[in-house]
C-alpha positions in Angstrom: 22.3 -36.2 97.5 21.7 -35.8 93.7 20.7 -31.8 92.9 17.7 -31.0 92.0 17.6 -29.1 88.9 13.4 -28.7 89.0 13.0 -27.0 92.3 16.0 -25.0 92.0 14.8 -23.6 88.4 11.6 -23.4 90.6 12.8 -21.0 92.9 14.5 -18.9 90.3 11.1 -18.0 88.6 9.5 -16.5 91.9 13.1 -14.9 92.8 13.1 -13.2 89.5 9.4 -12.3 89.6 9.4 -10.7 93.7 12.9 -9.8 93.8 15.2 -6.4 93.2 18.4 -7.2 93.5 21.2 -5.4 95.2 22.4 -3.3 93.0 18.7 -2.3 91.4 17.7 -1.2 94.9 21.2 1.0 95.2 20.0 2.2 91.4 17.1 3.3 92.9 18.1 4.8 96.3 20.4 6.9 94.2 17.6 8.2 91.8 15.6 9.3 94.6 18.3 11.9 96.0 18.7 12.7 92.8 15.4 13.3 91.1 14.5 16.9 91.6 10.3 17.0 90.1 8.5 15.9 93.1 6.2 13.9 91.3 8.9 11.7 90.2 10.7 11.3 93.0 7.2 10.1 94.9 6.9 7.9 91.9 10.3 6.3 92.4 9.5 5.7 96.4 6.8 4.1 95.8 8.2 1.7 92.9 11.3 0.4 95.8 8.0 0.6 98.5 6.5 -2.3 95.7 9.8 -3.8 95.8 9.8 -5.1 99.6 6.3 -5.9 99.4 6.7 -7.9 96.9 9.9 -9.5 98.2 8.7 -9.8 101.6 5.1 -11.4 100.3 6.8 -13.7 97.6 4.2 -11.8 94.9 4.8 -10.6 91.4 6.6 -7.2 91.3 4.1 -6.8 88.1 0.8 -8.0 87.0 2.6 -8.3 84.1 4.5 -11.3 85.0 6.4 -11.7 81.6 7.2 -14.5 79.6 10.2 -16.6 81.1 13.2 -16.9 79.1 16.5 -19.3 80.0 19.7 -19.2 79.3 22.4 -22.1 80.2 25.7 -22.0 80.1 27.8 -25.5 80.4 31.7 -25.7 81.7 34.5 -27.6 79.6 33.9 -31.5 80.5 30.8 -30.9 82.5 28.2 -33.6 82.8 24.7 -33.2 82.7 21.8 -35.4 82.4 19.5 -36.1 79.2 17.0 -34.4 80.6 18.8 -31.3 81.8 16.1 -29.1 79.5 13.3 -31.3 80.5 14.2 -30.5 84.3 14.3 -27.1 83.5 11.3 -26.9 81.6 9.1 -28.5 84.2 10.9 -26.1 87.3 9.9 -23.3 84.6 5.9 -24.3 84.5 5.6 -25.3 88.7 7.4 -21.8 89.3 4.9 -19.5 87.3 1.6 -22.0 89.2 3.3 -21.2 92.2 4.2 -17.5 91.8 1.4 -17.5 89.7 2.1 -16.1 87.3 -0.3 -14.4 85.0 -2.0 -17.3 82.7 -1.8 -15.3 79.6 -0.4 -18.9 77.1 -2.8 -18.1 74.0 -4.8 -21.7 72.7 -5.4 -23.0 69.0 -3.8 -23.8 66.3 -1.4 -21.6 64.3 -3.6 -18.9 62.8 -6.6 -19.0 66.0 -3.0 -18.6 68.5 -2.1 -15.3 66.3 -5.7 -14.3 66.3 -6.4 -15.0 69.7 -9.4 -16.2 68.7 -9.8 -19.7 71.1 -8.9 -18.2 74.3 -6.5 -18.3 76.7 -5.3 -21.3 79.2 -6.5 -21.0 83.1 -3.1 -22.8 83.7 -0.1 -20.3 84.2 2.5 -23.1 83.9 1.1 -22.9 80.1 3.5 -20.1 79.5 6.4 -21.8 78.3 9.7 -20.2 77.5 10.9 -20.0 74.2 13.8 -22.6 73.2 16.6 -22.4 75.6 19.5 -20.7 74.8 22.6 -22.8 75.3 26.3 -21.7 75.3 29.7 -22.6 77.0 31.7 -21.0 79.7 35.2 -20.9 80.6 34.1 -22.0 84.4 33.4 -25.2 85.7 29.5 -26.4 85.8 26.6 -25.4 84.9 24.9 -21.7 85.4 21.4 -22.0 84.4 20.1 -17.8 83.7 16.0 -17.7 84.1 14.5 -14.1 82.8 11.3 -12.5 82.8 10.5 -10.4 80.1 7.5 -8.2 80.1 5.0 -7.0 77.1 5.5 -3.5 77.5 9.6 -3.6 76.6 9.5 -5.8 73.9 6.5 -3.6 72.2 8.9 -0.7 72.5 12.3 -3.0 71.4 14.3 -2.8 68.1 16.6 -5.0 65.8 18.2 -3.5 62.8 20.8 -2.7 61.3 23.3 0.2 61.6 25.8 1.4 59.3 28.4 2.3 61.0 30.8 4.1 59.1 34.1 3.1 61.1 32.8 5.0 64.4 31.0 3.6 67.2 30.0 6.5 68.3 27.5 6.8 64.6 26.4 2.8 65.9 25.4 4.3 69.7 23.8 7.7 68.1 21.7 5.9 66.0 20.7 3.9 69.1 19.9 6.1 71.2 17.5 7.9 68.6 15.7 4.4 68.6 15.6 5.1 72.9 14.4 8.4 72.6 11.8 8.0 70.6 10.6 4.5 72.1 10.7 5.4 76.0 8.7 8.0 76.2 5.7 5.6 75.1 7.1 2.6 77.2 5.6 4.3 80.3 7.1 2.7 82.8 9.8 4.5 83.6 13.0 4.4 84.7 13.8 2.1 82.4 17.4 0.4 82.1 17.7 0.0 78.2 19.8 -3.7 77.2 22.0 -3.5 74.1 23.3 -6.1 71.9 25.6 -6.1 68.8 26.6 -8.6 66.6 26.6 -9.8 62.8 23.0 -11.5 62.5 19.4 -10.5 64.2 20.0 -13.9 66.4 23.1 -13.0 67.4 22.0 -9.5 68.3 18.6 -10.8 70.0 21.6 -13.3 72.3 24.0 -10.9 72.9 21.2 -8.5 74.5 20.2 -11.3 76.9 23.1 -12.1 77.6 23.1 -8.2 78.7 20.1 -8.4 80.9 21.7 -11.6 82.2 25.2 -10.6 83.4 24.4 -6.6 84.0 25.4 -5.4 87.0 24.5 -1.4 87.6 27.2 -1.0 89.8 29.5 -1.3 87.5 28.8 0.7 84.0 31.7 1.3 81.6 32.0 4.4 79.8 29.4 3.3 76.9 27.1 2.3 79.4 27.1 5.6 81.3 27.0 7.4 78.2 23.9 6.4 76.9 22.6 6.3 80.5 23.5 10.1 80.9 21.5 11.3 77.1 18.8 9.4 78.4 18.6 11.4 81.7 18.7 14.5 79.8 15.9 14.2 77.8 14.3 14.8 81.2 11.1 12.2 80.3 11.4 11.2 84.0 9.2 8.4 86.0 6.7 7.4 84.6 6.7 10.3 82.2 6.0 12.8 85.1 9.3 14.6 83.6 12.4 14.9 85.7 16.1 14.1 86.0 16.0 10.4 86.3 14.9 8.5 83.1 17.5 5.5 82.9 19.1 4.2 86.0 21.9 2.3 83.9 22.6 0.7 80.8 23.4 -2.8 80.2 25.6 -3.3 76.5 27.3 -6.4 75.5 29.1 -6.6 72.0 29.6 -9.9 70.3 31.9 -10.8 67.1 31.6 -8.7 64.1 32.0 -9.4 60.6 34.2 -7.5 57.9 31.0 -4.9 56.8 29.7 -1.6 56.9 26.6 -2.9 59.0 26.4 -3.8 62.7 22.9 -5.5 63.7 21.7 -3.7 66.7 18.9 -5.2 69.8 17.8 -2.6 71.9 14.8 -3.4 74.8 14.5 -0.6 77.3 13.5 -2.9 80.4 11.0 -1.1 82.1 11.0 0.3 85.8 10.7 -3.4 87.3 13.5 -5.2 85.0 15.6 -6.9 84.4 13.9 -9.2 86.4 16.5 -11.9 86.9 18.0 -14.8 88.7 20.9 -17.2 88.4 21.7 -20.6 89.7 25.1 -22.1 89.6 26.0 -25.2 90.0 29.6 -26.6 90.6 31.6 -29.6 88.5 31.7 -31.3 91.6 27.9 -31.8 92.3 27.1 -32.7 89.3 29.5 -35.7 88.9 
């Protein structure tokens, strides 16, 4: 029975958009015997309270339901079909009709699309996901990554670049002043902050998906529970209530660097419902 790349990028739009996954909901259970402001603590109840409804009704975890983003990654030798990307794209637009998703695609040409001065489509499928990011893997197959970033993150993100004078630890300071000052305004709070280094602002902007993409909060190396811990001390709490839980994790992935003084550095402090994720692999034997 040939797979069915449409449906199954289908059902990876709603599980991303309803769905916490394991180790989120641990995150979370955690921060709540933790947290020590009453406020916050209610505040982080009721965000894992949204959670099951949302996974048990099959509805957006937020109104804002984000702008999908994909990421493939293809085996040595594997096979795929010409219209791999079409398949994906279509899977893409009947997940966010069925979720819906909020229809929020901007219409017009070039300058009436920045202006926002046309409207906006009824259609949620209209949302369509920047180009697709495509890279190899040492595994067999094909792993097709679908992400759903929100507004409220990416008006809070940075990319620049960081002179790092031979220490990582002056690359991750400088970071984190970025954090500090950007998540107090995000809002929505815990946030888990994604990192990504490399030599270019594309490479930077990859890595940091990649982040999102692979992150796993129940395992943090040390970087990860470093920046993780000066977050928690700045005691900005949920939803800016204060507290003892700001960040519940970190997600960092560093790429190739070149022989210079200057890293480029991505940061996006995912808010209190992201990463909103889900993955679909598919195995060398399927697809022959």
């Amino acid at each position: 029975m040939p797979i069915n790349i449409r449906d199954l990028v289908k059902n990876a739009v709603i599980e991303a958009s309803t769905t916490f996954r394991e180790d989120q909901i641990h995150a979370y259970q955690k921060a709540i015997q933790r947290e020590v402001n009453d406020n916050a603590r209610w505040v982080l109840e009721l965000l894992l309270e949204n959670a099951r409804i949302a996974r048990s009704n099959k509805v957006p975890l937020c109104d804002d339901t984000g702008i999908p983003h994909v990421l493939v990654e293809l085996g040595p030798e594997t096979p795929f079909k010409p219209d791999l990307f079409h398949q994906i794209e279509e899977g893409v637009e009947d997940g966010l009709r069925k979720l819906p998703g909020r229809p929020m695609a901007v219409c017009g040409d070039d300058i009436e699309r920045i202006e926002q001065s046309r409207g906006l489509a009824s259609d949620p499928g209209k949302v369509i996901p920047p180009s697709i990011l495509v890279d190899k893997m040492n595994d067999k197959g094909l792993k097709i990554h679908v992400l759903m970033l929100g507004g409220g993150p990416e008006i809070r993100s940075h990319t620049y670049r960081v002179f790092h004078q031979r220490d990582h630890g002056n690359l991750f300071k400088e970071a984190l002043t970025w954090m500090r000052s950007e998540i107090p305004k995000l809002g929505c709070t815990p946030c888990i902050p994604a990192l990504g280094v490399g030599r270019t602002h594309f490479e930077a902007s990859s890595l940091m998906l990649k982040a999102m993409a692979y992150s796993n909060l129940h395992h943090q190396s040390s970087i990860e529970k470093k920046i993780t811990d000066s977050l928690n001390s700045t005691n900005v709490g949920a939803l800016v209530l204060g507290g003892s839980v700001t960040a519940l994790g970190s997600m960092v992935k560093i790429g190739p660097q070149r022989a210079s003084g200057v890293r480029i550095v991505c940061m996006r402090p995912c808010c209190c419902v992201e990463p909103r994720k889900s993955s679909i692999y598919i195995s060398q034997d399927v697809l022959e």
